[in-house]
C-alpha positions as CSV (number, residue, x, y, z in Angstrom):
1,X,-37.4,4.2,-20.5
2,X,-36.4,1.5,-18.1
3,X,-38.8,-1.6,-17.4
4,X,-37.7,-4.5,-14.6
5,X,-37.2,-7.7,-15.7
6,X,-37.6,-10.6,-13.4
7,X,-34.2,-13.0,-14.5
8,X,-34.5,-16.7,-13.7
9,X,-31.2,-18.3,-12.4
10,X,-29.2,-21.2,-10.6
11,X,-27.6,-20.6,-7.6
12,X,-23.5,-20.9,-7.7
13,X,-22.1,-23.0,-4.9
14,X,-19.0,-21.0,-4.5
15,X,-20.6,-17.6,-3.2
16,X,-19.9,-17.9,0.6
17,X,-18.0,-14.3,1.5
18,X,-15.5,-14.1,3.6
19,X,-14.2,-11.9,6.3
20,X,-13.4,-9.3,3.3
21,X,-16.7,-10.0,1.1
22,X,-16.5,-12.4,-1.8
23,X,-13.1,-12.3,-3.8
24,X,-12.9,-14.4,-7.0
25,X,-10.9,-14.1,-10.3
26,X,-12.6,-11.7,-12.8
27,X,-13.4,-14.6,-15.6
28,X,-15.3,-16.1,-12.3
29,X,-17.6,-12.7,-11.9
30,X,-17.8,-12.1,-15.3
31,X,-20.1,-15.5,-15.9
32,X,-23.4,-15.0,-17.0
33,X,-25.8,-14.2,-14.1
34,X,-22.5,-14.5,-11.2
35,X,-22.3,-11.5,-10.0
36,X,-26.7,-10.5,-10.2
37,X,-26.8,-13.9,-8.1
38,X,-24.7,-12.7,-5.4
39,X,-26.6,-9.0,-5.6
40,X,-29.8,-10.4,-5.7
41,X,-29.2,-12.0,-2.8
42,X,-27.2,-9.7,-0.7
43,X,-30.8,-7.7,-1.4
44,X,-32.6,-10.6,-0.1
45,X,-31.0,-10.7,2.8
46,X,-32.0,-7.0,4.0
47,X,-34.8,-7.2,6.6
48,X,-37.7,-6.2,3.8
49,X,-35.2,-6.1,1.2
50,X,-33.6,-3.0,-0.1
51,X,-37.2,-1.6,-1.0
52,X,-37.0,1.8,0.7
53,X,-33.6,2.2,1.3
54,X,-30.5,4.3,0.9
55,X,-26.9,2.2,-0.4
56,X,-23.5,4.3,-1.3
57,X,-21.6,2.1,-3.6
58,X,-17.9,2.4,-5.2
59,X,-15.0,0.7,-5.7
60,X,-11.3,0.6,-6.0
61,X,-11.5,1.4,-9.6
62,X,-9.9,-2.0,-10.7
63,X,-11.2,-3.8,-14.0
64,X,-14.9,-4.9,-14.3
65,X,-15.6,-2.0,-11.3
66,X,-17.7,0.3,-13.8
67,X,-19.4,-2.4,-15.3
68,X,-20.5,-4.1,-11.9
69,X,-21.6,-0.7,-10.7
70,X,-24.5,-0.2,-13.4
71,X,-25.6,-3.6,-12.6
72,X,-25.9,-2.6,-8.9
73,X,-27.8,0.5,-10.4
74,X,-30.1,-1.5,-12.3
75,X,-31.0,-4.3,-9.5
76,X,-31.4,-2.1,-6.9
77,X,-33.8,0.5,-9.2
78,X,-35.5,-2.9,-9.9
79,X,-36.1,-3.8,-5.9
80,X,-37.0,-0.7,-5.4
81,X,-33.9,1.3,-3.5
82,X,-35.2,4.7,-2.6
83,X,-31.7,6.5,-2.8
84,X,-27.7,5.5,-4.1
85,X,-24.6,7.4,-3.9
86,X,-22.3,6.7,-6.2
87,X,-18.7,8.2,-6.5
88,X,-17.7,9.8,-9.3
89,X,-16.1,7.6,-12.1
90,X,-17.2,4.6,-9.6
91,X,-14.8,5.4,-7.2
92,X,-14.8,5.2,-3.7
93,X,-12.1,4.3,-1.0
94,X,-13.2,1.7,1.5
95,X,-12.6,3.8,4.4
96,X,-14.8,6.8,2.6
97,X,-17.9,4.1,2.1
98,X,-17.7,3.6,6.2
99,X,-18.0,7.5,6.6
100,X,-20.3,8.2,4.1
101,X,-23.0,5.7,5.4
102,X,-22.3,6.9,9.4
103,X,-22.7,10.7,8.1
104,X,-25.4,10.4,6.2
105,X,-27.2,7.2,8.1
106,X,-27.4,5.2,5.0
107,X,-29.1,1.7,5.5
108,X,-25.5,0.2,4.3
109,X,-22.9,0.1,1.3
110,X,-21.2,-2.2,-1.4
111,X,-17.9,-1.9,-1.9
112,X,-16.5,-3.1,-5.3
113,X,-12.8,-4.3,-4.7
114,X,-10.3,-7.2,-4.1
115,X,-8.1,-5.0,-1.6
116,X,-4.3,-5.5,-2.4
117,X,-5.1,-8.4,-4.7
118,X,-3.8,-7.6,-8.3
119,X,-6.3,-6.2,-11.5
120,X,-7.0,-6.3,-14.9
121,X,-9.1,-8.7,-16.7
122,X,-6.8,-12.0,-15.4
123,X,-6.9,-10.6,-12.0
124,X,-9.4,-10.9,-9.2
125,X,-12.7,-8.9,-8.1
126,X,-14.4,-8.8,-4.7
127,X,-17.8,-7.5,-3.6
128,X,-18.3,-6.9,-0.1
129,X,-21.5,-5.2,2.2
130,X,-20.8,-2.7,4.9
131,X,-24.1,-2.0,7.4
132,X,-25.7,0.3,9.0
133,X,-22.3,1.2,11.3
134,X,-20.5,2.1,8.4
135,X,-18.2,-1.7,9.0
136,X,-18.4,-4.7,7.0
137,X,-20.9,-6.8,7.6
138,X,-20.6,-9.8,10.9
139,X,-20.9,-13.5,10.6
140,X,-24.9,-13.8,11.0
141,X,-24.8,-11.1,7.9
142,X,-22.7,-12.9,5.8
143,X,-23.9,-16.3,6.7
144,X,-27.8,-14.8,5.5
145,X,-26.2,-13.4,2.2
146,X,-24.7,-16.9,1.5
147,X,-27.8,-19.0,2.5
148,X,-29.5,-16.9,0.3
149,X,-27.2,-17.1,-2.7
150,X,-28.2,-21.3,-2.2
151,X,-31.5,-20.8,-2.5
152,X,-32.1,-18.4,-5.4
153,X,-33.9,-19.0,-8.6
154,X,-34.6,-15.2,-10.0
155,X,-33.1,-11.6,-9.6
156,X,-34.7,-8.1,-10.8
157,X,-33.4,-5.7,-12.9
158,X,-33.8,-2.6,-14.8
159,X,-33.5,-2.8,-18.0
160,X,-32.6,0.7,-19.9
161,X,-29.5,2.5,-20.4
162,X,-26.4,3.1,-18.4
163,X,-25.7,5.9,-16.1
164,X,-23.1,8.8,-16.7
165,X,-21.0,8.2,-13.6
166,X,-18.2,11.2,-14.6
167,X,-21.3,14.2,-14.2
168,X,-20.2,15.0,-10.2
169,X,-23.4,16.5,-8.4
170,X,-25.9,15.0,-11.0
171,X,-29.0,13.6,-9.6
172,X,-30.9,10.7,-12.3
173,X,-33.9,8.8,-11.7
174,X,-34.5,5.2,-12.5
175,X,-38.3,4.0,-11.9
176,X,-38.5,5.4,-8.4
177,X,-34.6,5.4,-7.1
178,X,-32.5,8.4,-6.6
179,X,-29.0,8.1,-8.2
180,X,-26.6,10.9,-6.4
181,X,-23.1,11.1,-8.7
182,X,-21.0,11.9,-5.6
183,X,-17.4,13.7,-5.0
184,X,-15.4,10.4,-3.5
185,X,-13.1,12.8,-1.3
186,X,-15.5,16.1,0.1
187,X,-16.7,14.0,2.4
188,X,-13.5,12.2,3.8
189,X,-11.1,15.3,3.4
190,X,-13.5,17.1,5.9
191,X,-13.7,14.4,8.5
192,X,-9.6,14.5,8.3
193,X,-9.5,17.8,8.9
194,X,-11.4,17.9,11.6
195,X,-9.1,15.1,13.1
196,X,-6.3,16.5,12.6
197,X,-4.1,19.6,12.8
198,X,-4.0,20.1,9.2
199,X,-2.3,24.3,10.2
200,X,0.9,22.3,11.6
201,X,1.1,19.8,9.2
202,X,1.2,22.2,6.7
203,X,4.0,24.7,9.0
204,X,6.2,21.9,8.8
205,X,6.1,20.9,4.9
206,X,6.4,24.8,3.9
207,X,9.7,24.4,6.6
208,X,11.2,22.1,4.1
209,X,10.0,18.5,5.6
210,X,9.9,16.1,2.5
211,X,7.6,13.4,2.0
212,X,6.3,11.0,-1.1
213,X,3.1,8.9,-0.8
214,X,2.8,5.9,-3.7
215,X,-0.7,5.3,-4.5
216,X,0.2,2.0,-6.3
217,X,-2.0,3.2,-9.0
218,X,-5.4,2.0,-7.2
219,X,-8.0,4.4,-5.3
220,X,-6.3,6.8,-2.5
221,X,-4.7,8.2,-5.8
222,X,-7.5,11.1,-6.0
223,X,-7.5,11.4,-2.0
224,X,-4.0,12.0,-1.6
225,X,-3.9,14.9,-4.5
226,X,-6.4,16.7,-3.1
227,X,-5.2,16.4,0.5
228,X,-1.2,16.0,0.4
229,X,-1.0,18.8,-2.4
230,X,-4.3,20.6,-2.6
231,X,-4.8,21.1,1.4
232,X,-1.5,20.3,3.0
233,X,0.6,21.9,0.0
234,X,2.7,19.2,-0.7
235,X,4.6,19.7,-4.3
236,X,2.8,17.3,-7.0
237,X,6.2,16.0,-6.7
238,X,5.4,13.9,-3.9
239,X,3.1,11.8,-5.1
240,X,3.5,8.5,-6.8
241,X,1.4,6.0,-9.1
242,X,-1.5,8.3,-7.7
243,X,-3.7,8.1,-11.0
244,X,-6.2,5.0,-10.9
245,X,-5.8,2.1,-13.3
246,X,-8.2,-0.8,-14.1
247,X,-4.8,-3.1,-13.6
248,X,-3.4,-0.9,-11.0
249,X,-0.3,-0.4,-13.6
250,X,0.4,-4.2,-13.6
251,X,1.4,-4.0,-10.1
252,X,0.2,-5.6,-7.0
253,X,-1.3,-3.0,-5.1
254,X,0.0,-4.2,-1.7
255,X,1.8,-1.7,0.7
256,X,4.6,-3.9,1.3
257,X,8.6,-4.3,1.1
258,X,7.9,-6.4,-1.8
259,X,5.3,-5.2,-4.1
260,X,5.8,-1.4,-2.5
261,X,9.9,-1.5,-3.5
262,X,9.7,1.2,-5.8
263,X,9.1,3.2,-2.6
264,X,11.3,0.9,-0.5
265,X,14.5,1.9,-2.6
266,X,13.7,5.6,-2.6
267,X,13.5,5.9,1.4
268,X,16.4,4.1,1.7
269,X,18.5,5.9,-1.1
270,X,21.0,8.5,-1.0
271,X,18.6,11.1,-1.6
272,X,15.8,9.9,0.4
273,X,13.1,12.5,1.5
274,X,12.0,12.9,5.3
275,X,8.6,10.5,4.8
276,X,7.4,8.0,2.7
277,X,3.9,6.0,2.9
278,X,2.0,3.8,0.4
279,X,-1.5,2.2,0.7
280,X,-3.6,-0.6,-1.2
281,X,-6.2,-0.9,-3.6
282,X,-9.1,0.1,-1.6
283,X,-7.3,2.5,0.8
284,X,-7.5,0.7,4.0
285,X,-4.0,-0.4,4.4
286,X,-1.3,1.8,4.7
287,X,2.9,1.2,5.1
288,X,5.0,4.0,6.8
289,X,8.7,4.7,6.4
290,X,11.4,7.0,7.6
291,X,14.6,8.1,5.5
292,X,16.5,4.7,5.3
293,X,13.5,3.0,8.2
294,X,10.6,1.1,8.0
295,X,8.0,1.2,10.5
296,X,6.4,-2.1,10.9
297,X,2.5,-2.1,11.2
298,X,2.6,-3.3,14.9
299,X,5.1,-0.9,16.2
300,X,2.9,1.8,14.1
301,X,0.1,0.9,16.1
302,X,1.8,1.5,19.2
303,X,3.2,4.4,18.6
304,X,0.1,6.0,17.3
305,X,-1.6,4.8,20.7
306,X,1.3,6.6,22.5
307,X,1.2,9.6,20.8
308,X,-2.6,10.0,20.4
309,X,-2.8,13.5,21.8
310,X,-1.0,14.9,19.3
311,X,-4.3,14.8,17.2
312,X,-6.8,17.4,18.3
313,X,-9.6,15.1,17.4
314,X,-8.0,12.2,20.2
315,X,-7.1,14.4,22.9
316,X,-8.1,13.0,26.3
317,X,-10.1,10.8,25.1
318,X,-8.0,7.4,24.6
319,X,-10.7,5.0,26.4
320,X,-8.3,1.6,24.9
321,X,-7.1,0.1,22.2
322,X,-7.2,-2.8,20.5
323,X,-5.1,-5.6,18.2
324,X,-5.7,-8.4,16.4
325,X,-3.8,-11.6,17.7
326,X,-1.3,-12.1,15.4
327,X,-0.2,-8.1,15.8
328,X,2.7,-7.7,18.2
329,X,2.0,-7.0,21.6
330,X,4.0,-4.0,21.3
331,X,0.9,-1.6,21.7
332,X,0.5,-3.4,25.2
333,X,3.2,-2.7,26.4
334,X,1.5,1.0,25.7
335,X,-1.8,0.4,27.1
336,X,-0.6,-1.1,30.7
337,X,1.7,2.2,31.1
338,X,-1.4,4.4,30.5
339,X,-3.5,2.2,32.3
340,X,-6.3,1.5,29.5
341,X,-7.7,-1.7,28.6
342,X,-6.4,-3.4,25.4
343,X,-8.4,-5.9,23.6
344,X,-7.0,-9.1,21.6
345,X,-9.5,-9.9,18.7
346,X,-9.2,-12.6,15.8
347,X,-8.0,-11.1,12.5
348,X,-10.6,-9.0,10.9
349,X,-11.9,-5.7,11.0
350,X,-15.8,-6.6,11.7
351,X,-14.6,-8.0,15.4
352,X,-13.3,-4.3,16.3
353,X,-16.6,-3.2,15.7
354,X,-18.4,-4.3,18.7
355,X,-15.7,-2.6,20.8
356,X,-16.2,0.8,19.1
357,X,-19.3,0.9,18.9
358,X,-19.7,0.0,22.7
359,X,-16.9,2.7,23.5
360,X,-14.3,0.4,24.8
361,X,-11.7,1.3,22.0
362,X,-10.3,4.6,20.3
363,X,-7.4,2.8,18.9
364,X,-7.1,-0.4,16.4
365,X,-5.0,-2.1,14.0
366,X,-3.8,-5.7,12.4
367,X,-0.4,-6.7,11.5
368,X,-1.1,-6.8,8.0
369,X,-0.4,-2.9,7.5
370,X,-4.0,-1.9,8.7
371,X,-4.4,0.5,11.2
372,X,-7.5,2.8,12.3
373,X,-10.1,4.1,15.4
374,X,-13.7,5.1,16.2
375,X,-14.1,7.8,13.5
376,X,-15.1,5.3,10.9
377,X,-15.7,1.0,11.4
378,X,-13.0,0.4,9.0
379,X,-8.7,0.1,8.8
380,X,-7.9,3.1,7.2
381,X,-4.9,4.3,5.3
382,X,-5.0,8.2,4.6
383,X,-5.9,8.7,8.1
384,X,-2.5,6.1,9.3
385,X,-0.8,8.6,7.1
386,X,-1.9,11.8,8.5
387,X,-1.1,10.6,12.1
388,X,2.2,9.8,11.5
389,X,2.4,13.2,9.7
390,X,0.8,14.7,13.1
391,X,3.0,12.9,15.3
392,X,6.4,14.6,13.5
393,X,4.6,18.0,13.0
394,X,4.4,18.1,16.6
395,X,7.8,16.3,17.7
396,X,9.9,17.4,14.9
397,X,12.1,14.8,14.9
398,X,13.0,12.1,12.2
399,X,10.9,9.2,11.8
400,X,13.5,6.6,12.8
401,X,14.2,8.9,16.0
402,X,10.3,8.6,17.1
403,X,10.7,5.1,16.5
404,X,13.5,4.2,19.1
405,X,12.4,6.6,21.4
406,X,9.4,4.4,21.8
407,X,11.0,1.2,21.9
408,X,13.8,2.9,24.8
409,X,10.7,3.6,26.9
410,X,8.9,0.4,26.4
411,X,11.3,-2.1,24.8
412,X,11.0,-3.5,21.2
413,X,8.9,-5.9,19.9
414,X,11.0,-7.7,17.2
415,X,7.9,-8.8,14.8
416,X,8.3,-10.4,11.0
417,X,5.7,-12.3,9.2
418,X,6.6,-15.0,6.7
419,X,3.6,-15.8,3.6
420,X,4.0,-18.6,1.8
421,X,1.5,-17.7,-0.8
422,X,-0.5,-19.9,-3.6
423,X,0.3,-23.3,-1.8
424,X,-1.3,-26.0,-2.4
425,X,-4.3,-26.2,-0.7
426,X,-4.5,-30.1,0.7
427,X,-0.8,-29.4,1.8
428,X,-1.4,-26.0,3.4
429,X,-4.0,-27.8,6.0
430,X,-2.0,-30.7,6.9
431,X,0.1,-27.9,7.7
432,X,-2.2,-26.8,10.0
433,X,-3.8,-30.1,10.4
434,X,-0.5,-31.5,11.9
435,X,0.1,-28.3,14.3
436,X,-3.6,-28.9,15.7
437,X,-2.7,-32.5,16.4
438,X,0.5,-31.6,18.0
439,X,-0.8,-29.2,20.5
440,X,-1.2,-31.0,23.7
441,X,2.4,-32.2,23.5
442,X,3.6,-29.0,22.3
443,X,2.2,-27.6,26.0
444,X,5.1,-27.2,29.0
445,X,7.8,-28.1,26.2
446,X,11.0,-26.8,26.5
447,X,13.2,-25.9,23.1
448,X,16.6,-25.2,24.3
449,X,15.9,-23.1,27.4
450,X,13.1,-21.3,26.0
451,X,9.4,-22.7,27.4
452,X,6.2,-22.7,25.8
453,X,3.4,-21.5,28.5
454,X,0.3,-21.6,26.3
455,X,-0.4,-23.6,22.7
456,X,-3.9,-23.5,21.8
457,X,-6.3,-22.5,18.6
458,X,-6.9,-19.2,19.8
459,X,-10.4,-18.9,20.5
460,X,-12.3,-15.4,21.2
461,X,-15.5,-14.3,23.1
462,X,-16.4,-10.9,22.2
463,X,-17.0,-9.1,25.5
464,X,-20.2,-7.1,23.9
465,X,-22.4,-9.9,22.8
466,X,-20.8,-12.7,24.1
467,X,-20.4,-14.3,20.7
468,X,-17.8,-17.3,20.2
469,X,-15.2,-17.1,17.1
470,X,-12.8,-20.4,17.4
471,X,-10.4,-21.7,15.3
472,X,-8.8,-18.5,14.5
473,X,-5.3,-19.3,14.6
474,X,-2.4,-21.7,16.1
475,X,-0.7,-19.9,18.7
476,X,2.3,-21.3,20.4
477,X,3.5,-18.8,23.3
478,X,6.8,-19.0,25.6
479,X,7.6,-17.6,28.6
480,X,10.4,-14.9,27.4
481,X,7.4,-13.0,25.8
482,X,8.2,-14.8,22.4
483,X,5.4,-15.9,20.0
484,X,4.7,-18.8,17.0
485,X,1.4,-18.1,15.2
486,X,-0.2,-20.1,12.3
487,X,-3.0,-19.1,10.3
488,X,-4.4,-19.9,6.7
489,X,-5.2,-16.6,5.0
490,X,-8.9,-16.1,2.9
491,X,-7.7,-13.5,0.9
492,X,-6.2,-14.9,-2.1
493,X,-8.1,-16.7,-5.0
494,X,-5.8,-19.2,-5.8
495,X,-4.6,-21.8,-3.5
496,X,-3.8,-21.2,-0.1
497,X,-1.9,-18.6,1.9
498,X,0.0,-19.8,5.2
499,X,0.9,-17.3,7.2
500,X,3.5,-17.9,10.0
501,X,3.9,-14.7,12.5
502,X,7.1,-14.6,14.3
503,X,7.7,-12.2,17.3
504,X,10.3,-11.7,20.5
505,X,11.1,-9.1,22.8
506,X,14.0,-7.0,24.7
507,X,14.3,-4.2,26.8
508,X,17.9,-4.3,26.9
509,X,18.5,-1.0,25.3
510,X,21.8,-2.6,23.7
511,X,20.0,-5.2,21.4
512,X,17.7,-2.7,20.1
513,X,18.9,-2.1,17.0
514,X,19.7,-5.8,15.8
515,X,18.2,-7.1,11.9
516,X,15.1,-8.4,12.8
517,X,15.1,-11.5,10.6
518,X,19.1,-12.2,12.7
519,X,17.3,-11.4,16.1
520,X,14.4,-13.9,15.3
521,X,16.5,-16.4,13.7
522,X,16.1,-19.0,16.2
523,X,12.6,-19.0,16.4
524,X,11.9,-18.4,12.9
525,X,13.6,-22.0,12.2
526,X,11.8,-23.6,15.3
527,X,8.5,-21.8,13.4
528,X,9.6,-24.6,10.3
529,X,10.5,-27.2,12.2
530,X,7.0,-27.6,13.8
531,X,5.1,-27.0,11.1
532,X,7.0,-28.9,8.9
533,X,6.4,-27.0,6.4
534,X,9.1,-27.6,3.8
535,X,7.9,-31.5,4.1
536,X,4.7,-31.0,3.4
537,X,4.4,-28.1,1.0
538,X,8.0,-28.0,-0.8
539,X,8.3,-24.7,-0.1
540,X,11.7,-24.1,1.6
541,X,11.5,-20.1,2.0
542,X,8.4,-17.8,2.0
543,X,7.1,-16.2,-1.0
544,X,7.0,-12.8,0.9
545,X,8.4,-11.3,4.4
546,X,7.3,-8.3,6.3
């Protein structure tokens, strides 16, 4: 029935993935031959291939996800996988890949999604390769799959028909590879119940505590109904957007006061419930809010860190935490009071891996609304979620109340970030190109009483391996405690993204409860005036602020 057909091709010049996989417009994967090129060669870059092994592959369930997943079938029937998982309807949360290929010691997964970027057929697709960890795949992997991609002139594949991808539990054959039709969820909803104490969780909702989790119409739709509602007993009510859709609904599925404010006016409306939480297409990212508060993703951090033995699966067993540089250093603040080590990283999930798999972390998390720990090597949203519900099964106390109790212990780490998003690309590095040249005078200068100690390209030597990653971000730091940072974002597919990261600090229990954008208002127009952005890009305010 099926017979393998050796393809000849041209390699594409545009495949190099970055720290998220490879993210291009849909039009650009749907060329002829695009998307077998980069497959071909992710195969390729396996030591001895993918003939043998065992892949899990889903996706976020955007546009052109089915149709890329039966050519994933096909090529790796053709190269001769011995086993693939596939989740129901092609579904598969980021976060469940990582824990499906540690649990069942797969040789790695792909993971068919753009994240938050938007769907439908004029909106973007990604591809990206997790290993054998269960975390996307590190610079020498990546740099393999994209040497490869340079040098290819033929893929396999099986030609024959599709697979059924609805029949859950069905086993199929093609030549001599296993196809597995999985349940996306089982899997996950049994690691999160063994994490957490699902009994309290639920003593607290049947006491009247009311929540609503927005789904943004993308993946953790499926995997919030069957734990929010079917395990924790949370009324169907509570759930928003939580059915997939190729175009995610025509929204942006980014958990953030922007593209999130359907959620944003309902928690801070007259008849807001207790909680409300949101995540992204592919489930890693997640956004937390209390009845007229939002939680921002570095304080969330923090207070997770603090709070970790809430969580039966955490207790006693916090061994440090982690952040990526441009995160507030509000969970330090945390780590030197309990006297664990805490780890600054360049942005990316793939450089927490080391430290988790080495045992120096239990805690992680990034600014951009990602937060997660040693139970899987990715951010992960439903479990972000869970541990805030945890936290106020055990405290019983409102969110906002958790919050400032937490910031009157260790102070408050006022924190915004400011995207200015699609920029033109030659203008967004002068940007950059201009802050880089300005560095050595920028060092010892003094802007009205307030002193910069360190300005620098942050630079970061992983303390496993020993590896070098430079270039990862303009940081610009003053004595207060204050911080500047600059960094061009990879995770858009058109133009640039500059993102400028703007943080200061009080422990002066009276200024605690300023607007943050008032409190930072100082520093947020030094952040424009050296960068000069307005003169270079024409932007005068950012397309987005969290």
């Amino acid at each position: 029935m099926y017979e393998i057909k050796e393809i000849k091709t041209t390699p594409f010049d545009d495949q190099k993935p970055g720290t998220s996989g490879l993210r291009k417009p849909v039009t650009t994967f749907q060329q002829p031959h695009y998307l077998e090129n980069f497959i071909q060669s992710i195969f390729d870059s396996m030591d001895g291939g993918v003939k043998g092994k065992a892949l899990v592959v889903g996706g976020d369930g955007r546009f052109y996800n089915r149709r890329a997943i039966q050519v994933i079938i096909k090529m790796a029937a053709a190269n001769g996988a011995r086993l693939l998982k596939i989740g129901q309807n092609g579904l598969l949360s980021t976060p469940a890949v990582s824990h499906i290929i540690r649990k069942y010691r797969l040789y790695g997964g792909i993971i068919l999604s753009a994240s938050h970027n938007p769907g439908g057929p004029n909106g973007d697709f990604g591809v990206k390769y997790n290993i054998q960890n269960g975390g996307p795949a590190p610079e020498k992997v990546t740099a393999k799959i994209y040497q490869k991609s340079l040098e290819i002139r033929r893929y396999f594949i099986a030609k024959g028909p599709d697979i059924d991808l609805q029949a859950k539990g069905a086993e199929t054959k093609i030549l001599d590879t296993v196809i597995e039709i999985i349940d996306p969820v089982d899997d996950y909803a049994q690691l999160m119940e063994e994490l957490f104490d699902f009994d309290s969780i639920r003593d607290m909702i049947r006491s009247g505590f009311t929540m609503v989790y927005d789904a943004l119409h993308a993946v953790t739709g499926i995997y919030a109904r069957e734990i929010f509602v079917r395990r924790l007993g949370a009324p169907e009510k509570s759930l928003r957007n939580c059915d997939p859709l190729p175009d995610f609904g025509g929204g942006h599925p980014d958990p953030n006061l922007k593209y999130a404010a359907a959620l944003v006016r309902e928690m801070f409306s007259d008849k807001a419930p207790d909680f409300g939480a949101a995540s992204d297409g592919d489930g890693d990212r997640n956004m937390i809010l209390g009845r007229h508060f939002f939680v921002t993703p570095s304080d969330s951090l923090a207070i997770i860190a603090a709070n970790v033995s809430c969580a039966p699966g955490y207790r006693n067993r916090l061994r440090g935490v982690a952040r990526s540089m441009p995160t507030s250093r509000a969970v330090d603040h945390v780590a030197e009071d309990l006297g664990i080590p805490c780890f600054e990283t360049p942005t990316g999930w793939k450089f927490f891996g080391n430290l988790l798999d080495a045992g120096k972390i239990t805690i992680c998390g990034e600014e951009s609304f990602g937060t997660g720990s040693d139970h899987i090597r990715e951010k992960d949203g439903i479990w972000a979620v869970l541990f805030w519900l945890n936290m106020l099964a055990d405290k019983r106390i409102p969110v906002a109340r958790l919050v400032k109790k937490h910031w009157l212990k260790y102070g408050r780490n006022y924190y915004t970030r400011h995207d200015y998003e699609e920029v033109d690309s030659d203008a967004a590095h002068k940007v950059m190109k201009g802050l880089e040249d300005r560095l050595e005078s920028l060092r010892n200068a003094d802007f009205h009483g307030r002193k910069v100690v360190t300005a620098d390209n942050f630079c970061y030597q992983d303390p496993v391996d020993g590896s070098k990653s430079c270039n990862q971000g303009i940081r610009i730091i003053f004595g207060d405690g204050s911080r500047i940072i600059y960094r061009l974002s990879g995770t858009g597919t058109k133009g640039a993204t500059i993102r400028i990261y703007i943080e200061g600090y009080t422990s002066k229990k009276e200024l605690m409860e300023q607007d943050t954008q008032s409190f930072l208002s100082e520093l947020i127009r030094l952040s424009r005036t050296l960068s000069k952005i307005e003169e270079l890009t024409g932007r005068k305010e950012p397309s987005v602020i969290t």
